[in-house]
C-alpha positions as CSV (number, residue, x, y, z in Angstrom):
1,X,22.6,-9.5,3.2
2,X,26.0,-8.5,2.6
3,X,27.8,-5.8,5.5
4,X,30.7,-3.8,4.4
5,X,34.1,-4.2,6.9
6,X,33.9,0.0,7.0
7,X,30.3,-0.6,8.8
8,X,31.2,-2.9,11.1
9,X,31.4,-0.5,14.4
10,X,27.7,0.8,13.5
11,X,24.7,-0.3,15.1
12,X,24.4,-4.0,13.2
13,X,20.4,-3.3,12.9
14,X,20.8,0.5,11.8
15,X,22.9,-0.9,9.0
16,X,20.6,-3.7,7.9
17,X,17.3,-1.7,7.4
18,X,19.1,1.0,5.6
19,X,21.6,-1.6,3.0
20,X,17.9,-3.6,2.8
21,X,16.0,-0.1,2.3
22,X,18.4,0.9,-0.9
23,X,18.7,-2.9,-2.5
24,X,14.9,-3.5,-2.1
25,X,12.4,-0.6,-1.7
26,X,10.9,-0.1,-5.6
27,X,11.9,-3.4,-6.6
28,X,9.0,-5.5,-8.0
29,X,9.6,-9.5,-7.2
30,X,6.9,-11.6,-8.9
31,X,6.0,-13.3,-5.4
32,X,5.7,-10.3,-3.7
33,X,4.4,-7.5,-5.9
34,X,6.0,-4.2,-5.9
35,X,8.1,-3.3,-2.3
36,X,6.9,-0.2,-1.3
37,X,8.9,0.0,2.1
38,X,11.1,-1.8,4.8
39,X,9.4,-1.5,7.5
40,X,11.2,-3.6,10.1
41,X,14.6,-5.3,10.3
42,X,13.1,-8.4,12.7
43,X,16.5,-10.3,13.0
44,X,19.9,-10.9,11.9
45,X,21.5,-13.7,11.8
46,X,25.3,-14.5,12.3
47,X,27.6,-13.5,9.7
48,X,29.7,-15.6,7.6
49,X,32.9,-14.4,6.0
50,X,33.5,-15.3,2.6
51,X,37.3,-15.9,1.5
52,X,38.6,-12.8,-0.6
53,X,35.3,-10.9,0.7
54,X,36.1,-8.8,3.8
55,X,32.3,-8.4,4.3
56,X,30.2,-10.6,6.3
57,X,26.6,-12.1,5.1
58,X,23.6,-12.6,7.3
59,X,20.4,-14.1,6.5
60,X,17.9,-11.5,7.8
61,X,14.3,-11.6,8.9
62,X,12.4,-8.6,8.0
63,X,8.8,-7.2,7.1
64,X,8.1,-5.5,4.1
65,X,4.9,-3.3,2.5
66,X,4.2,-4.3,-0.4
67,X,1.5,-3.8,-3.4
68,X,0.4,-6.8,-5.7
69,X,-1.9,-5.7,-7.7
70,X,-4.0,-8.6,-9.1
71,X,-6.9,-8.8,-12.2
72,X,-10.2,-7.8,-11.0
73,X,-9.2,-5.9,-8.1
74,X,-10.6,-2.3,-7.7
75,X,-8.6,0.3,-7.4
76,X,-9.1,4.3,-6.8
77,X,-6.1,6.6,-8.1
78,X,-5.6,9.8,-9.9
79,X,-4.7,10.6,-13.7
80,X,-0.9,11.7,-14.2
81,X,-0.9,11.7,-17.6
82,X,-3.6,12.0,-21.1
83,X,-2.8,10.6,-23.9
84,X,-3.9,10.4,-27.4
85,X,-4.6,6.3,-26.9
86,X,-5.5,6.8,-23.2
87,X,-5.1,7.6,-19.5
88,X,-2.4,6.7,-16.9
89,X,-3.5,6.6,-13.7
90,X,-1.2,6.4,-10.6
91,X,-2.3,3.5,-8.3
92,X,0.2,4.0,-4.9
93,X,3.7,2.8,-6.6
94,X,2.7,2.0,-10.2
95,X,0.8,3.9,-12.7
96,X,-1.9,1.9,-14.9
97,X,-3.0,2.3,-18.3
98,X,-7.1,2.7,-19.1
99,X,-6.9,2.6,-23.0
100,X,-9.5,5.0,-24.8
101,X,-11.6,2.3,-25.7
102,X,-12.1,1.0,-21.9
103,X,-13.0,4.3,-20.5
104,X,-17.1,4.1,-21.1
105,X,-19.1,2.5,-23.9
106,X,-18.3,6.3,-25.8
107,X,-16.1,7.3,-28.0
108,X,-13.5,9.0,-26.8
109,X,-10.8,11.6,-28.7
110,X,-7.6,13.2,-28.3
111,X,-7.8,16.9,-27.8
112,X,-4.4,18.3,-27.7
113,X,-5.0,22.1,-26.9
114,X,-6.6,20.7,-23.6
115,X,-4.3,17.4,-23.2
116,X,-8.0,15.8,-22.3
117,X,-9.8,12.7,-23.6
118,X,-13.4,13.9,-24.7
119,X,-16.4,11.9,-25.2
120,X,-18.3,12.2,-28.7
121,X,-22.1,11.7,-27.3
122,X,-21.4,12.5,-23.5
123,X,-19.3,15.2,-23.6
124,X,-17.8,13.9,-20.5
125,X,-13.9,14.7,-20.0
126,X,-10.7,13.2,-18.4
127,X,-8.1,15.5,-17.8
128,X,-4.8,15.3,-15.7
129,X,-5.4,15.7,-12.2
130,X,-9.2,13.3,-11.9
131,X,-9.5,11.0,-9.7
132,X,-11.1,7.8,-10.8
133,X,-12.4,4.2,-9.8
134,X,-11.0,1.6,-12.3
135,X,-10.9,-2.4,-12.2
136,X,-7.6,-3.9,-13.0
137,X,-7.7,-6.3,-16.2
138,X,-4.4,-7.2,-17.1
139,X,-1.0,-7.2,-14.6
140,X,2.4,-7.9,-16.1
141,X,5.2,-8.0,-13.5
142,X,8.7,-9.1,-14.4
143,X,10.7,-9.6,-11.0
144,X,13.7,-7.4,-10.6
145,X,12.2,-4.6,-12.5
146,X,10.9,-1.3,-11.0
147,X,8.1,-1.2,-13.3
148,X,5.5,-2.9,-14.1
149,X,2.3,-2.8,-16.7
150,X,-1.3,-2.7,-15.1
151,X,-4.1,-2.3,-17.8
152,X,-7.2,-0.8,-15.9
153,X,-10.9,-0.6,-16.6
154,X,-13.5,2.1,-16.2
155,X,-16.5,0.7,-18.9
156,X,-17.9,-1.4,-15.9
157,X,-21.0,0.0,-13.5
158,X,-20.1,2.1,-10.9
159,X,-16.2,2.8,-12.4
160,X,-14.6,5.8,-13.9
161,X,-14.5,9.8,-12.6
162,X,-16.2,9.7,-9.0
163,X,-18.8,12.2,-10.5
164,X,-19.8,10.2,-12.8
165,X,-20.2,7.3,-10.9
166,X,-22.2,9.9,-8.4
167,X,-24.6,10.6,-11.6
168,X,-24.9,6.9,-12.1
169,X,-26.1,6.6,-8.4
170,X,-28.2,9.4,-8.9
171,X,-30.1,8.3,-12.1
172,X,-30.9,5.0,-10.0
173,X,-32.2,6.1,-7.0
174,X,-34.2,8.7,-9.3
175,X,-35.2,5.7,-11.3
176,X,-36.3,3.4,-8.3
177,X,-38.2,6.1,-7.3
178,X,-40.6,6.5,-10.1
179,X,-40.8,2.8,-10.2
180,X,-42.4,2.7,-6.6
181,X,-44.8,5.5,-7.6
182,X,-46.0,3.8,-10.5
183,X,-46.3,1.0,-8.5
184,X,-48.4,2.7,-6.1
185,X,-50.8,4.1,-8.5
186,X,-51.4,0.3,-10.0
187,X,-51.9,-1.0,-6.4
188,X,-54.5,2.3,-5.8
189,X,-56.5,1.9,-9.1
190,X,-56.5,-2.0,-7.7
191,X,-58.3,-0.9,-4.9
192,X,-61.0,0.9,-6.8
């Protein structure tokens, strides 16, 4: 890390978390994922002045929060924006991308008086502003960058707008239920 000579009289720790919060914070590095925050300058070492360089460089110890998203993982986040090829959903520091065709086994269009995606046989809707369960299936993360591509995932069980996945949970429990009454009536007409 590199100290300016017009910083020197500050507090030497003060200076490092805040030079390391502006170079790092938002930056995605390929080891590490996307840098959400410095959260603790743990040591400093001594500096070393470089000739024609008034500064001095120290190697520093520090922890950072971070967020590597990785395929398979699930993930809960809410839709910023509808488009006409699908949704982008904000996951912490990145936003992801659930194309139309990965939102449910439905066909989903465009409606641009209501900027929402609607489904042809469910009628079910996702507008800006939903929250939603997805499955990441595809990261793409170029180090240095403070972007990155996520492609998400809501066709799977138990994925997509939390009431649908509340109906979901509903029709099964409704369903196990019947199946233990008719389950009962074959073991009473047994019995007979």
């Amino acid at each position: 890390m590199r100290i300016p000579p017009n910083r020197f009289s500050e507090d030497l720790y003060e200076v490092a978390e805040e030079i390391l919060r502006e170079q790092y914070e938002g930056i995605i590095d390929v080891d590490l994922g996307f840098i959400i925050a410095v959260t603790e300058v743990i040591d400093i070492g001594v500096g070393k002045i470089i000739p024609g360089d008034g500064a001095t460089y120290h190697d520093v110890t520090l922890n950072v929060l971070t967020f590597e998203p990785k395929v398979n993982f699930l993930t809960q986040g809410e839709v910023v924006e509808v488009v006409d090829f699908g949704a982008f959903i904000r996951l912490g520091p990145l936003d992801g991308l659930c194309h139309v065709s990965q939102i449910t086994d439905d066909f989903f269009s465009y409606d641009p008086r209501s900027a929402a995606l609607v489904g042809k046989e469910t009628g079910r809707v996702i507008t800006e502003g939903d929250l939603v369960r997805t499955r990441i299936v595809a990261v793409s993360i170029d180090g240095g960058a403070r972007s990155g591509k996520l492609g998400l995932t809501m066709r799977q069980p138990f994925l997509g707008k939390f009431e649908w996945i509340k109906e979901e949970i509903a029709r099964l429990i409704e369903s196990k239920r019947k199946a233990e009454k008719k389950k009962e009536g074959k073991d009473k007409a047994k019995e007979k």
